[in-house]
Backbone as CSV, one residue per row, in Angstrom:
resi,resn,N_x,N_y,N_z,CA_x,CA_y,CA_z,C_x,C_y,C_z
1,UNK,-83.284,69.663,153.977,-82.339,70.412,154.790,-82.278,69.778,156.180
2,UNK,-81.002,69.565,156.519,-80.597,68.901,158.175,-80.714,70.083,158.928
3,UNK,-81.068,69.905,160.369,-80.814,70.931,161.576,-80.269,70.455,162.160
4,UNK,-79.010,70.900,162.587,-78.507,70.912,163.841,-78.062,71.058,164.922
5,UNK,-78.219,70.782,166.162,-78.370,71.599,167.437,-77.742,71.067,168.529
6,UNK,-76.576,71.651,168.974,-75.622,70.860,170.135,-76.064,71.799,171.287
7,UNK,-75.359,70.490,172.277,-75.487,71.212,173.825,-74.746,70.471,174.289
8,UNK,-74.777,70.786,175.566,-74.334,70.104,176.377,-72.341,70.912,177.067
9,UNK,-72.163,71.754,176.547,-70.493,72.604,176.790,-71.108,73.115,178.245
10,UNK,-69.892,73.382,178.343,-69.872,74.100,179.883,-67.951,74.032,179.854
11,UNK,-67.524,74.505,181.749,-66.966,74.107,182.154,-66.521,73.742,182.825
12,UNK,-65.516,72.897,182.835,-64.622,71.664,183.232,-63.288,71.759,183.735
13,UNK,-63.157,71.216,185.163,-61.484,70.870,185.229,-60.895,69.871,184.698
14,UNK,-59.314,70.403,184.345,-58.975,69.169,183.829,-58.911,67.775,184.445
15,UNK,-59.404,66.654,183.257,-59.558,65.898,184.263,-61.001,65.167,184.453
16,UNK,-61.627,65.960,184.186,-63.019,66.090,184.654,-63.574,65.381,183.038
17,UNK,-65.302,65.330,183.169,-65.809,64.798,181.758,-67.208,65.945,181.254
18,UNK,-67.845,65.598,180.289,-68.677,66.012,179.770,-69.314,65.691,178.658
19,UNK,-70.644,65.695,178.522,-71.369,64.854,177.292,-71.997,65.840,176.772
20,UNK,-71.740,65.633,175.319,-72.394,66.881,174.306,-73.200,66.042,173.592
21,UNK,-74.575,66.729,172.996,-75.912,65.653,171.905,-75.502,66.693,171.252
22,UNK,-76.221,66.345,170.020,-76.379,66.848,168.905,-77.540,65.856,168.744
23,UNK,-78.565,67.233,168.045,-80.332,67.203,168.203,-80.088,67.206,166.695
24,UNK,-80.817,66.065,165.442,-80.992,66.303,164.282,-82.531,66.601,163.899
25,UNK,-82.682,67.101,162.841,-84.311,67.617,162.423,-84.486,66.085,161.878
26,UNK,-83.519,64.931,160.973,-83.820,63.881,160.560,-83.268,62.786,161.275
27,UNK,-83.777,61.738,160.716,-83.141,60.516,161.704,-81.608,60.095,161.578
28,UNK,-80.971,60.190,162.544,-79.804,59.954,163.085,-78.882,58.271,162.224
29,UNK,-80.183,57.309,162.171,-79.955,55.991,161.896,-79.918,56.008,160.559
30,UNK,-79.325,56.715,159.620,-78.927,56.557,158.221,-77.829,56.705,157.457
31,UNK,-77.331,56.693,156.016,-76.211,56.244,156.119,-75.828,57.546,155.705
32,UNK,-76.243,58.319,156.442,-75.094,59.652,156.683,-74.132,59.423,157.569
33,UNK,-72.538,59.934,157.422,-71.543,59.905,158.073,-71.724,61.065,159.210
34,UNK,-71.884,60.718,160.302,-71.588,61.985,161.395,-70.681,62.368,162.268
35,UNK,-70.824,63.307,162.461,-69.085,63.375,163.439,-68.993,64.462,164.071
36,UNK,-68.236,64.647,165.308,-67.715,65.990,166.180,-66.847,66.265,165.433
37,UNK,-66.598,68.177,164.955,-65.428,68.845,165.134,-65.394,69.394,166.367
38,UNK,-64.087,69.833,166.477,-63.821,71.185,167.466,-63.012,72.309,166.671
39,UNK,-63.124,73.526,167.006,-62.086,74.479,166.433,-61.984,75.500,168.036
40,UNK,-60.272,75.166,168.139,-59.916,75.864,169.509,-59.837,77.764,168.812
41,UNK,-59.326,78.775,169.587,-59.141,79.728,169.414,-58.204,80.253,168.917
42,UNK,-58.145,80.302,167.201,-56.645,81.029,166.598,-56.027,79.963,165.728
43,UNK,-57.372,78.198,165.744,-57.111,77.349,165.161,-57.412,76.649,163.879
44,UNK,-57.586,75.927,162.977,-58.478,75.675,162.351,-58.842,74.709,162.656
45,UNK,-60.499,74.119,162.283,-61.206,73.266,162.901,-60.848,72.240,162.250
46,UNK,-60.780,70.832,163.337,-60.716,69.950,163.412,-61.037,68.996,163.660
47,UNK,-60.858,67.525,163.017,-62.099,66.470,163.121,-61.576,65.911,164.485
48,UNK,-62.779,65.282,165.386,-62.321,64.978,166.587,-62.660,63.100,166.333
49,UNK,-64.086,62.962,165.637,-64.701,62.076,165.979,-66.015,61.347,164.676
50,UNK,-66.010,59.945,164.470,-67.011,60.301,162.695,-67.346,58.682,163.614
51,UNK,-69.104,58.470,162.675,-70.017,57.611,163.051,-70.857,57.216,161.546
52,UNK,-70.296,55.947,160.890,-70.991,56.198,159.829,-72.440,55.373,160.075
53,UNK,-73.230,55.172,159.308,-74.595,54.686,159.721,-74.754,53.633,159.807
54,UNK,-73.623,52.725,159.926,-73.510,51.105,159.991,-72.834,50.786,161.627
55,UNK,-72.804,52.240,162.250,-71.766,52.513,163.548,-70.435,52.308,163.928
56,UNK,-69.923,52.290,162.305,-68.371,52.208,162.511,-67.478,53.617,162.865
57,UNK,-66.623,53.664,163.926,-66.441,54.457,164.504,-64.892,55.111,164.218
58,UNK,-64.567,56.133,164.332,-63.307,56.412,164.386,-63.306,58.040,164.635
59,UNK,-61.780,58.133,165.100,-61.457,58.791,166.376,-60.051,59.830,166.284
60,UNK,-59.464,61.074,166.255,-58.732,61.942,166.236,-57.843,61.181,167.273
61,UNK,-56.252,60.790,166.372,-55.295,60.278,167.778,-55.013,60.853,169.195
62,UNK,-55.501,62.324,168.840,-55.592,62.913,170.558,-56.565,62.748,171.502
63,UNK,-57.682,62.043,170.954,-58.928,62.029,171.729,-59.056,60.321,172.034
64,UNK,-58.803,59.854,171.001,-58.682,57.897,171.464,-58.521,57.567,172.287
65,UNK,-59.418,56.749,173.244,-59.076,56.377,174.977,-59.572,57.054,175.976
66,UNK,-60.300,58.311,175.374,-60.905,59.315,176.198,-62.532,59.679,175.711
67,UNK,-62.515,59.875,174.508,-63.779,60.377,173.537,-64.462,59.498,173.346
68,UNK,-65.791,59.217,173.006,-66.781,58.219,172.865,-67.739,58.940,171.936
69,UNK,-67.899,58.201,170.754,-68.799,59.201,169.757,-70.078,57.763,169.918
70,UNK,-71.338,58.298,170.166,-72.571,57.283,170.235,-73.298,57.939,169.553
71,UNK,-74.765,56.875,169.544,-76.336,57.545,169.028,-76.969,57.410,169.815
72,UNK,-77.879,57.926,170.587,-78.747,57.126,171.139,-80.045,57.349,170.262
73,UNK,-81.202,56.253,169.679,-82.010,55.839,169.148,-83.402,56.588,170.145
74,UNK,-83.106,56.551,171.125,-84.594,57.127,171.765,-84.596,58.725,171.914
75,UNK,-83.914,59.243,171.239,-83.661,60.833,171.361,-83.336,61.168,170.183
76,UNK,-82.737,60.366,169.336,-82.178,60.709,168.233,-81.132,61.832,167.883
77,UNK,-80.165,61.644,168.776,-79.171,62.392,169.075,-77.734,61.514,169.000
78,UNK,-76.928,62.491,168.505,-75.461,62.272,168.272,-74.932,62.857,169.520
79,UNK,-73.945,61.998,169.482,-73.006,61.995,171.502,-71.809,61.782,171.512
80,UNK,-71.389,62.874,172.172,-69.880,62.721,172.118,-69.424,62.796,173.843
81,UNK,-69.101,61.442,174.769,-68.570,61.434,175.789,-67.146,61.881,176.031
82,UNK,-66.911,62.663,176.648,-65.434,62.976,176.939,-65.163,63.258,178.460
83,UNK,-64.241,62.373,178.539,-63.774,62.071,180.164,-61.722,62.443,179.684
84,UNK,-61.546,62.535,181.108,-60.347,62.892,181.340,-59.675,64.156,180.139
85,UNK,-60.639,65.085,180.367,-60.749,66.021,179.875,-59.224,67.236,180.000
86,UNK,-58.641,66.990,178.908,-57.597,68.214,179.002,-57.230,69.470,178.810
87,UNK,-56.866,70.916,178.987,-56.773,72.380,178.960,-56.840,72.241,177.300
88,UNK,-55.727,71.467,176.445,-56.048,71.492,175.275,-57.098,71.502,174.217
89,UNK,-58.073,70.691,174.994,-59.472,70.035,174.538,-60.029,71.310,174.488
90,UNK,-59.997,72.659,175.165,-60.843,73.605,174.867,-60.983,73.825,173.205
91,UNK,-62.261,73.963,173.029,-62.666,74.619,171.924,-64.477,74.748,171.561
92,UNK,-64.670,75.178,171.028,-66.211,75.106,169.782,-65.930,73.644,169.134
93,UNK,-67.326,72.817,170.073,-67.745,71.709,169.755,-68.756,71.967,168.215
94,UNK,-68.250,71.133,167.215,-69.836,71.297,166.327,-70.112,69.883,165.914
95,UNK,-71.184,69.564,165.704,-71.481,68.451,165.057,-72.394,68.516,163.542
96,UNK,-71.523,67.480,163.078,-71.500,67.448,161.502,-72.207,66.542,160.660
97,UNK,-73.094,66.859,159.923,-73.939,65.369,159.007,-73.530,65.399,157.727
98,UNK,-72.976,64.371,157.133,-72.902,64.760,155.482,-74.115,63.731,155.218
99,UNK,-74.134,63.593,153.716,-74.643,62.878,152.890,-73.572,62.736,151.201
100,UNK,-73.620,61.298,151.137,-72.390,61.216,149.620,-73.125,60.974,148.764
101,UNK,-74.524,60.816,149.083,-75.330,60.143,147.463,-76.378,61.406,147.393
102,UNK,-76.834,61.307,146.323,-77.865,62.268,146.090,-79.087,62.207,146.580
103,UNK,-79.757,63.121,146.828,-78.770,64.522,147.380,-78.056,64.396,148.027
104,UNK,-76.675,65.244,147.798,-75.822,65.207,148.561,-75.914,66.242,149.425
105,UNK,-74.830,66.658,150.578,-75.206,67.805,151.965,-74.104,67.597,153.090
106,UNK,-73.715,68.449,153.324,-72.973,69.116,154.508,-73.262,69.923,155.685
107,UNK,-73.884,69.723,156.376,-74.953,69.975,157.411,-73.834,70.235,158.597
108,UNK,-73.934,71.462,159.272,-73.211,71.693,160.675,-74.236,72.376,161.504
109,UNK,-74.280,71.913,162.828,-74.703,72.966,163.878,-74.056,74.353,164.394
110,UNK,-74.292,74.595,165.360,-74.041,76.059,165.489,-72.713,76.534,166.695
111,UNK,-72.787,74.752,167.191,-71.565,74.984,168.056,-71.511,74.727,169.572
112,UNK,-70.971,74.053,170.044,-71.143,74.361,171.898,-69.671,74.180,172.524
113,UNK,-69.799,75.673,173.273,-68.105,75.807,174.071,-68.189,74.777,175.171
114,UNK,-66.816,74.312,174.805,-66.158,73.590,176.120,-65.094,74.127,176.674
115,UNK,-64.721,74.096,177.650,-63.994,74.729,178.589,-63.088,74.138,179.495
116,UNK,-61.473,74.138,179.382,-61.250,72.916,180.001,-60.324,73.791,181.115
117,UNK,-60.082,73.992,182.167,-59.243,74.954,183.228,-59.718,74.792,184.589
118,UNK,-58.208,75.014,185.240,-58.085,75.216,186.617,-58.814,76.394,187.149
């Protein structure tokens, strides 16, 4: 079983940035696919951001140019940089682990609000 545990929400003017981890119970460096959703309010959730374990990266066309999905290896945490932060961007950050081989698994954390307003 994966744990997972985000932080890092608050809020933000637009404009402004913010870095969210995601804390795993296992190691980060495998070939599980990981990734940020968000789900705004009244929306359904949506992929923002995916990291597969070879660090190939890809990116929600609204967030490209702004979003930065990393690992860092000495924390073992999943990272999602976001600068030039927009009112839209509000929502429930979660971060996501699958696994495609056996065992297989769908692993989500619990969530962290971001906040994007004047």
């Amino acid at each position: 079983q994966v744990q997972l545990v985000e932080s890092g929400g608050g809020w933000v003017q637009p404009g402004g940035s913010l870095r969210l981890s995601c804390a795993s119970s296992t190691n980060i460096f495998s070939a599980n696919v990981m990734g940020w959703y968000r789900q705004a309010p009244g929306k359904q959730r949506e992929l923002v951001a995916t990291i597969t374990g070879g660090g190939t990266t890809s990116y929600a066309d609204s967030v490209k140019g702004r979003f930065t999905i990393f690992r860092d290896k000495a924390k073992n945490t999943l990272n999602l940089q976001m600068n030039s932060l927009k009112v839209e961007d509000t929502a429930v950050y979660y971060c996501n682990s699958r696994r495609l081989v056996w065992p297989t698994g769908d692993y989500w954390g619990q969530g962290t609000q971001v906040t994007v307003s004047s």
